[in-house]
C-alpha positions in Angstrom: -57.4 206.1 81.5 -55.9 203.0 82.3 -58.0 200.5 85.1 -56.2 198.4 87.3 -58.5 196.2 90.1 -58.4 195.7 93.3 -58.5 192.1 93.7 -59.9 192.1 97.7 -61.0 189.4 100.6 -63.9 189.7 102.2 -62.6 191.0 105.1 -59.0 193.3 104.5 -58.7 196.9 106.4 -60.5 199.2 109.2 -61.9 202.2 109.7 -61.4 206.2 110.6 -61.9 208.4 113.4 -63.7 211.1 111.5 -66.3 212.8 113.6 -68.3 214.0 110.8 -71.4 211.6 110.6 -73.5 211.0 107.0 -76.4 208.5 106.7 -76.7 208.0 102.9 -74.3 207.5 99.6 -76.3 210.4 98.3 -74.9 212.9 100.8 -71.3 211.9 100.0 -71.9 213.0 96.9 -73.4 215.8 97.5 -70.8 216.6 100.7 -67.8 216.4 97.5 -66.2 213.5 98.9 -66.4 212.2 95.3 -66.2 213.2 91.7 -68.4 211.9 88.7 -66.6 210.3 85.5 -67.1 208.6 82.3 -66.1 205.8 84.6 -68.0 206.0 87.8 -66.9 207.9 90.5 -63.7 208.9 91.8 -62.6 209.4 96.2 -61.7 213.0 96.1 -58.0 213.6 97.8 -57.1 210.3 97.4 -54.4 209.5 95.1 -50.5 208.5 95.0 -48.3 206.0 94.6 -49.1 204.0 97.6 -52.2 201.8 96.2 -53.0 200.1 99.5 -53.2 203.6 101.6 -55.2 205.3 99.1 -57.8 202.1 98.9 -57.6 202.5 103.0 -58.0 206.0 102.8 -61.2 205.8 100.3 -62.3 203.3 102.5 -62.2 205.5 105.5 -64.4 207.6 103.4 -66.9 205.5 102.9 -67.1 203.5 106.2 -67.6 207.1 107.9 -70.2 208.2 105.7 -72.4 205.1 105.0 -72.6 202.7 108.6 -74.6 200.4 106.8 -72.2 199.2 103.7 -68.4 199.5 103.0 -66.0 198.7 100.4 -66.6 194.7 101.4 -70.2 195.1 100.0 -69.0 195.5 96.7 -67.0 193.3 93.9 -64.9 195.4 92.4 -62.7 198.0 93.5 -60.2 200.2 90.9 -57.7 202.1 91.1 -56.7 205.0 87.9 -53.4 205.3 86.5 -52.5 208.4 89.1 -53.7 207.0 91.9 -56.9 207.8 92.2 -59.4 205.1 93.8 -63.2 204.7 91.7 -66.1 202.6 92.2 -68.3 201.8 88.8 -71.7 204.3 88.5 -73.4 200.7 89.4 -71.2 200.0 92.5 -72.4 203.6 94.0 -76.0 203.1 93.0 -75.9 199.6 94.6 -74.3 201.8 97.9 -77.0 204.2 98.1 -79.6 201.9 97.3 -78.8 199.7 100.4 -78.1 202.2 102.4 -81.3 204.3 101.6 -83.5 201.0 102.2 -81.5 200.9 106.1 -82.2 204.5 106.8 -86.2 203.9 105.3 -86.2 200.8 107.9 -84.4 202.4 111.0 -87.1 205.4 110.7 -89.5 203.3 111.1 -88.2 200.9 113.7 -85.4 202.3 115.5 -87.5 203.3 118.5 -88.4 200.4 119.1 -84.7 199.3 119.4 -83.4 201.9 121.7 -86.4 203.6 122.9 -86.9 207.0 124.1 -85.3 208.0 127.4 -82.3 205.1 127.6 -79.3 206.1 128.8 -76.3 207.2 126.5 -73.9 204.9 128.1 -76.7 202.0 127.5 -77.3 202.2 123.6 -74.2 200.2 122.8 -75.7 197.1 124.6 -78.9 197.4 123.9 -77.9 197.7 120.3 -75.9 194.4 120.4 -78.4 192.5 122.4 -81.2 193.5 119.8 -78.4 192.5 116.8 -78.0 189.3 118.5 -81.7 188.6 119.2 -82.5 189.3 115.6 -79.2 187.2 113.7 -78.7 183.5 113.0 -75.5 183.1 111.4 -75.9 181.4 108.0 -72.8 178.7 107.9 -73.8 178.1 104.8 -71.9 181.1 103.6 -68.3 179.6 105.0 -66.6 178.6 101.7 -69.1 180.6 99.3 -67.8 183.4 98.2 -71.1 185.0 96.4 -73.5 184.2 99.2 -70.6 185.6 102.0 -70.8 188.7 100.0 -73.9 188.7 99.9 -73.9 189.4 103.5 -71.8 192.4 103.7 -74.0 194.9 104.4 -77.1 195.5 107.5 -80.0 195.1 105.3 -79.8 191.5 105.5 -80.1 191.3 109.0 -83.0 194.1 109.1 -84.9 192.1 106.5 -83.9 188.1 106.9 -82.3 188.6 109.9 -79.5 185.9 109.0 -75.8 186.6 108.1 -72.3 186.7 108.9 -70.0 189.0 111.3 -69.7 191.5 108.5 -73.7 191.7 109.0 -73.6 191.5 112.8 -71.1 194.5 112.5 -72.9 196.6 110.3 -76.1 196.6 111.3 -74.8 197.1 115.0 -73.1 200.3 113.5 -76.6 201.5 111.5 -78.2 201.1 114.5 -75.7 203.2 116.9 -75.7 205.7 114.1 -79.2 206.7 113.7 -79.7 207.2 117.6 -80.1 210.6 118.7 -78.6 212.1 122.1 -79.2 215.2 124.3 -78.3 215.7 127.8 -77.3 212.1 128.2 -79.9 210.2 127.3 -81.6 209.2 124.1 -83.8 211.9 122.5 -86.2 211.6 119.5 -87.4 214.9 119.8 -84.1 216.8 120.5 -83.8 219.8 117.8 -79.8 219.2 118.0 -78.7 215.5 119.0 -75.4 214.3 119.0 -74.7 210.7 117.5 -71.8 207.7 118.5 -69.3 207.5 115.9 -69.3 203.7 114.8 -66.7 201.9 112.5 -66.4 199.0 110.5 -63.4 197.0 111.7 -61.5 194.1 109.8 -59.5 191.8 108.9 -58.7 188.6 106.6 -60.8 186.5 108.9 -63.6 188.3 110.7 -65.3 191.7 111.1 -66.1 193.8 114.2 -67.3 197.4 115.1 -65.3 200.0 117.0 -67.7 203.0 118.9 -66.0 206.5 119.8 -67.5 207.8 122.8 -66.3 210.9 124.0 -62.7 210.5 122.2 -61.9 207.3 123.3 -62.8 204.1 120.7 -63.8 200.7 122.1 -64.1 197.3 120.6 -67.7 195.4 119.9 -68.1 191.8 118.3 -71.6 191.5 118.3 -71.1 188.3 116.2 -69.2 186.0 119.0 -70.9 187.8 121.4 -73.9 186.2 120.1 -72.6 182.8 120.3 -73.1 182.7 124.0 -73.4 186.3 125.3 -69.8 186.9 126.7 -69.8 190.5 127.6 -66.4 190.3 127.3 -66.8 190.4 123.8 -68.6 194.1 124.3 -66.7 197.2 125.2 -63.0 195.7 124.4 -60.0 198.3 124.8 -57.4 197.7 122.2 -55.3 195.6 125.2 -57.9 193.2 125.7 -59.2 192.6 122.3 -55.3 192.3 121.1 -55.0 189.2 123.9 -58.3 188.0 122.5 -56.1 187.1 118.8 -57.5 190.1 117.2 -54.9 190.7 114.8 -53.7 192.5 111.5 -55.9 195.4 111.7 -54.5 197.5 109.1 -55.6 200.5 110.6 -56.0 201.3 114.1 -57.6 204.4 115.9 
């Protein structure tokens, strides 16, 4: 089987509108989203001529299943002689191990983020204001390309609490995805919650998060809105954020 690489920025497509929501590589795996090989694993019904959709389309995969990684947490991306998009058996165990130490952390803390009782409509706020309060961005990753990816998960913000947007953006999404809801309000104890949908949203320059509430996606850059808490930078409609010079999405909702 022939390899060919995926030679990616930092920061390259967007997300999916998916409602089925997964907190761990593991359940992927075990949902048949992907397919063991001698080479590592392969994004099931992916495959085709067109290279950049079926990396899009894998990445949609993953960016709905696992809020706390994506494909910009890892080096290497390939794509098979057919098509077929695969990540090496290291890749995927670095995934799940990042993403199993965010789900460990948000059990044990994600109460005290968005406690018991807040309103639906309020978790996206409170989310980014906690983000915010918790993040310093690390300039020291503009122009280094190991420590910037480095950054490209929510661990680091959880543990070091330093970063860059891509860390802002998905830890913001960990966080909206592990809160449970019932009756409009946030609910520990509910025996069957609903949960926001929350993307990963990019391009060649910067990463953001997109939130589906009730069918309709909205815009959140917790990173700039951190730099001097501009609500305009929270709850953006496509409109607004496209006059704000947020451009070359290569997906939209």
């Amino acid at each position: 089987m022939k390899l060919r690489r995926f030679f990616q920025s930092l920061m390259a497509a967007a997300a999916i509108t998916a409602t089925m929501t997964l907190t761990s590589f593991a359940g992927v795996k075990d949902g048949g989203f992907l397919t063991s090989n001698s080479n590592g694993y392969i994004f099931n019904s992916v495959s085709g001529s067109d290279l950049s959709g079926c990396y899009v389309q894998a990445e949609k995969m993953l960016n709905t299943a696992c809020p706390a990684v994506g494909m910009t947490t890892l080096d290497k991306v390939y794509s098979t002689n057919t098509g077929n998009i695969l990540i090496s058996a290291e890749s995927a165990e670095k995934l799940d191990s990042i993403q199993n130490q965010v789900d460990a952390w948000l059990a044990d803390n994600i109460q005290n983020i968005v406690p018991q009782g807040t309103p639906a409509a309020d978790i996206p706020h409170t989310a980014a204001v906690w983000v915010s309060d918790r993040m310093n961005y690390d300039r020291a990753a503009i122009g280094n390309s190991e420590l910037a990816r480095s950054y490209q998960s929510a661990l680091r913000c959880f543990t070091e609490g330093k970063g860059i947007c891509a860390t802002y953006a998905y830890a913001f999404n960990s966080i909206i995805s592990a809160v449970p809801v019932a009756n409009g309000i946030v609910d520990y104890n509910a025996a069957n919650p609903s949960y926001l949908a929350a993307r990963f949203v990019y391009n060649n320059d910067h990463a953001w998060s997109a939130i589906n509430d009730n069918g309709i996606w909205r815009y959140y850059d917790v990173c700039n809105y951190d730099a001097d808490r501009n609500p305009a930078y929270l709850d953006m409609n496509p409109d607004t954020m496209n006059a704000g010079g947020y451009r070359d999405i290569k997906v939209a909702f």
